[in-house]
N, C-alpha and C positions, 0 to 999 in steps of 0.2 A: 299416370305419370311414370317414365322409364326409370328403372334402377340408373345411377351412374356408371354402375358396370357395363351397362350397354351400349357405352362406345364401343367395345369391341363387339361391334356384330358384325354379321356375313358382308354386306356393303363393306364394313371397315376394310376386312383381310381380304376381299377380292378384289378394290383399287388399291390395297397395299402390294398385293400380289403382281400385280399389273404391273406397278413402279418396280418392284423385284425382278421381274423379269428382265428389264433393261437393265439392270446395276449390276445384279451378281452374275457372276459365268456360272450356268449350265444351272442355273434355278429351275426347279421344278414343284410349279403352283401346282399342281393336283396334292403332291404330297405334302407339301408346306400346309395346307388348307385341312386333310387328315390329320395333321398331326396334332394343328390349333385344335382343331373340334373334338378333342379327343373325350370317351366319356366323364372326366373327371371335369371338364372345361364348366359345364352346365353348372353345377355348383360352385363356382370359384367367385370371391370377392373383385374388386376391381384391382386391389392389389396383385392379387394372388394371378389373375389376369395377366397384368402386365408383366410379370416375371416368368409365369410362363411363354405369353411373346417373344418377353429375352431370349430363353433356351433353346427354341425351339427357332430362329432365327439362326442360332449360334452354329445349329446342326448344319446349316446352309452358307454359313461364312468362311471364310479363310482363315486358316489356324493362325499363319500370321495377324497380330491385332495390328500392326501397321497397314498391311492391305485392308483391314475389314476397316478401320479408320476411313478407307478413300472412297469406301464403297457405302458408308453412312454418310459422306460430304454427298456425292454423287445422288444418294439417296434421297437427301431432302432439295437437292436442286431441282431433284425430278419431280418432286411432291410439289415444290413451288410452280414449276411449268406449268405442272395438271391444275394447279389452283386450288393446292391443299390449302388449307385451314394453318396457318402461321401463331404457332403456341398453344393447339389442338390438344387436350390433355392425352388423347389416345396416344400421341406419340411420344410419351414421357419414358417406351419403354430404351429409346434410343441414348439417355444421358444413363440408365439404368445396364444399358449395354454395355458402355463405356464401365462404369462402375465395376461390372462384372467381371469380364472378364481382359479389362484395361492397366487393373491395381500392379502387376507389375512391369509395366510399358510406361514411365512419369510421365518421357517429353511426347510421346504420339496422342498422352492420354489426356495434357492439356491442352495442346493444340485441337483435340478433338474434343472436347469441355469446351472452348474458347469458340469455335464455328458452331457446334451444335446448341448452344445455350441462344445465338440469336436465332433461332429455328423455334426451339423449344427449351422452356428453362432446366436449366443443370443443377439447381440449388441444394436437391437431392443429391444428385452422382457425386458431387464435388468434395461431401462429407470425409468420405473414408479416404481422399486423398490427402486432405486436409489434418485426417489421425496419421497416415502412417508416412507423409512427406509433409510436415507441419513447417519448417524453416521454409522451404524455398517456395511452399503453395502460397503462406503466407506473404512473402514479397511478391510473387506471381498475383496475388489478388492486391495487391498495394497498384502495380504497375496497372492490373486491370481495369482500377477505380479512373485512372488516366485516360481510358481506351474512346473511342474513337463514336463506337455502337455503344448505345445506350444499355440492352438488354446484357453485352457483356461489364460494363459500371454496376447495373443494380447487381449481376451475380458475384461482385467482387464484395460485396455487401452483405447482400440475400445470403448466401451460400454459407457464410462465415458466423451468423446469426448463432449466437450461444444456446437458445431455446428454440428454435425454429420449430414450430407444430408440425408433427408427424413426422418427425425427421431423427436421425440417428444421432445421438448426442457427441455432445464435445467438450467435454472434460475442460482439456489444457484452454479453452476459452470464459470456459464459467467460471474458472479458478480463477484466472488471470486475462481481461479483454484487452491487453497491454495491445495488442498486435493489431488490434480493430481498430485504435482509435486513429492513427494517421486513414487508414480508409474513410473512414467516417467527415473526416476533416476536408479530404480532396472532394467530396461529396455532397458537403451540404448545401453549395449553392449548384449543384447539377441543374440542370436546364429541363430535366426529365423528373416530371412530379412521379412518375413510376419510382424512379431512382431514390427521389428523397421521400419518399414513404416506405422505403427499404430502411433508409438510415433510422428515422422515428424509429421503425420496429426493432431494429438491432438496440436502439440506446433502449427500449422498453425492455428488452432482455436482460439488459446489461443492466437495468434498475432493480432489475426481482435479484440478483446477489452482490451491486457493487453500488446501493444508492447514491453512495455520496462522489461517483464516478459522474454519474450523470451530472450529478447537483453541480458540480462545478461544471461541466459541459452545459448546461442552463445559464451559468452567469457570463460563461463566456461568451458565450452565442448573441447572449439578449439583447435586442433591437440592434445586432447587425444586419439584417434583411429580413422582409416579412417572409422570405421563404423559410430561413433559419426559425425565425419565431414560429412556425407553424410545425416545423419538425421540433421544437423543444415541448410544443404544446400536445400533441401526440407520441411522442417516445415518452412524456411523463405520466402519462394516465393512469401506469399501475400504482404511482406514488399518489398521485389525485385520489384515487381509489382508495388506499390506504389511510390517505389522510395525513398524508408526511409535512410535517409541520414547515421545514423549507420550503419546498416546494408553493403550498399555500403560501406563505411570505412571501414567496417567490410572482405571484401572480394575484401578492393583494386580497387575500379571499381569506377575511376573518368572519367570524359567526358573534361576536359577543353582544352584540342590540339587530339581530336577525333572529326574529321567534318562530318558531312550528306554534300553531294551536287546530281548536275543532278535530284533534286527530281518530279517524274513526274509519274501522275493517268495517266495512260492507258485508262483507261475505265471511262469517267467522268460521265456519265451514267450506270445504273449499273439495268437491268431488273431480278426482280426475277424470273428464281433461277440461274440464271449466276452469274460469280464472277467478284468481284474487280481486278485489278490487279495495280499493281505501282511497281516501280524500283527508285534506287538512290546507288548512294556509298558512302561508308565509307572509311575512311583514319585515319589511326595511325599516327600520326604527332609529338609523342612523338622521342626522339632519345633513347629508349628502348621499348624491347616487351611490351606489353601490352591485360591484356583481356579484350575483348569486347564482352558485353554483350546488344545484337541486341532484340529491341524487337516493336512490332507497337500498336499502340492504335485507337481502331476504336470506334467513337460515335457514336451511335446506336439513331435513334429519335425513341422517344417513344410515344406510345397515348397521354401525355398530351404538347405534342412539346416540348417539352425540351430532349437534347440529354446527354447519358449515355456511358461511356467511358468503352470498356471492352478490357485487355492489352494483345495479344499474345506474348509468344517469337519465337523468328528464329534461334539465337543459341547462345554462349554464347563459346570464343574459344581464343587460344593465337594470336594476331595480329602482323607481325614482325616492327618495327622501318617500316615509310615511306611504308609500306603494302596500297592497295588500291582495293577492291574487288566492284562489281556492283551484288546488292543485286534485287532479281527480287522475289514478291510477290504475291501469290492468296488468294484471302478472299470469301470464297464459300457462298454466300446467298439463298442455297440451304432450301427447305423448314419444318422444322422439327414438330415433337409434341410440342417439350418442348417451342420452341420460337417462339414469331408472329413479324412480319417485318412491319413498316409504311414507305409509303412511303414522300418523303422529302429528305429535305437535311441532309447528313450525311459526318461526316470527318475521316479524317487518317490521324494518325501520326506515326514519326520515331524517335523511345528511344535509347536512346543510354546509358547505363551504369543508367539508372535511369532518365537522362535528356530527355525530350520533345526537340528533334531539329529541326523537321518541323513539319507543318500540313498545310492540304489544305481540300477542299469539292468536295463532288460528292453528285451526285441525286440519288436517288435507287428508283425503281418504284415498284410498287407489283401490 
């Protein structure tokens, strides 16, 4: 299986080169394609990739960012003709373009944010416009929640995201999401499930520092439309997660005649990259249905010994009066990039509706 970094391979930059040739005045692919491959290219992450695309692009553009603006529209018209790939990650380095060297151009730079995001998304580039033109980006993304193209609604959203993974933070939003929430509002019954699974995620940002922001964004919403319901039901997950006791009242999901028993690790050793396993059952003990929302918590030790609680679910379902299932679990400590495994002792627990109703330890070895 290919790294992700190898979208940018030779196919990528010789039909990018192609469409270059028609766009920019006096491009010259042999050199363009030298400068990509240069020794340092072979070791470079996918990041680190695309920002050298940028550069080395830039060498090739017109100093005016207004011109290089008409020749990035022109560009992906032409990628469209040839039957490029529409939202292609390779070409994420065109909003990163913008970002670069567009930061002090506002009006060409959102005009060109605004055509290139329905091409390919801007949620990145849009960031640093949004730190150092925060008033007017902000209305600018108000009016764009209105727009017309769906891809440019969800970056009125997306882009504004106070935690957005891998993305450059935003302060003035994590402090204060004042500015988000008319977005969020023109937004929720969008027509574009793209679009409102941007919103869910923005209010899931907005819950990890302004819970009780959401919380009221949950009552208000509730059973105005199953689309609404469906976005209050995933932008709350990180509060389900935690076990926010609103929230649960908020969606009915108490534990107090819902028992864990039979609780029992399998696998009390645990050799990476083999998995956990453990089983127990559940019982409704209520004398009405009831849902039960199943979910485990595994404490992860970390380099500095101290262990870290991260909450999966199992399922979330109606239980009948006196119902009794046996719940059988695998936790894969399989080896990945993104995470490193110490070994020690680690635990697992069984949630039930919010509530922690057992936990015990296992060893993991690496």
């Amino acid at each position: 299986m290919s790294a992700l970094k190898d979208i940018y391979s030779p196919e990528f930059y010789d039909n990018l080169s192609d469409v270059l040739l028609i766009t920019v005045p006096s491009f010259d692919k042999q050199k363009f394609v030298e400068k990509i491959f240069d020794e340092p290219f072979k070791t470079m992450e996918l990041k680190e990739r695309m920002r050298h695309t940028t550069r080395v692009l830039h060498e090739f553009m017109p100093a005016d960012f207004g011109q290089a603006v008409k020749i990035i529209e022109k560009t992906i018209a032409e990628v469209r003709k040839k039957g490029g790939s529409e939202g292609g990650l390779a070409y994420i380095f065109l909003p990163d373009y913008i970002e670069m060297y567009g930061l002090e151009d506002y009006k060409n730079s959102v005009k060109a944010l605004e055509f290139t995001t329905q091409f390919i998304t801007c949620e990145y580039g849009i960031r640093p416009f949004i730190i150092h033109y925060f008033e007017p980006m902000m209305a600018q993304m108000l009016l764009w929640s209105k727009h017309q193209n769906h891809h440019v609604r969800r970056l009125a959203t997306e882009g504004c995201r106070p935690r957005l993974p891998w993305a450059m933070a935003l302060p003035e939003l994590k402090k204060n999401p004042e500015k988000i929430l008319p977005i969020l509002e023109n937004l929720k019954n969008d027509s574009s499930e793209y679009v409102r699974r941007s919103v869910a995620n923005n209010l899931n940002d907005i819950a990890k520092d302004h819970p009780n922001i959401v919380l009221e964004i949950a009552s208000k919403w509730k059973n105005n439309t199953k689309e609404t319901d469906a976005i209050i039901k995933h932008g709350c997950r990180t509060l389900l997660k935690q076990g926010h006791p609103e929230i649960l009242s908020h969606y009915g999901l108490d534990s107090e005649k819902i028992t864990v028993s039979e609780f029992k690790i399998d696998t009390p050793e645990v050799k990476v990259p083999d998995a956990l396993q453990f089983s127990f059952k559940v019982e409704n003990k209520y004398e009405i249905p009831k849902i039960i929302r199943l979910e485990y918590g595994i404490y992860y030790n970390k380099a500095n010994g101290l262990l870290s609680k991260k909450v999966f679910k199992i399922s979330e379902r109606m239980y009948q009066p006196k119902q009794k299932d046996l719940v059988i679990k695998k936790q894969s400590f399989k080896l990945i990039t993104t995470k490193k495994f110490y070994s020690g002792l680690h635990k697992v627990s069984v949630i039930v509706n919010g509530e922690e109703k057992v936990i015990d330890e296992f060893q993991l070895i690496t």
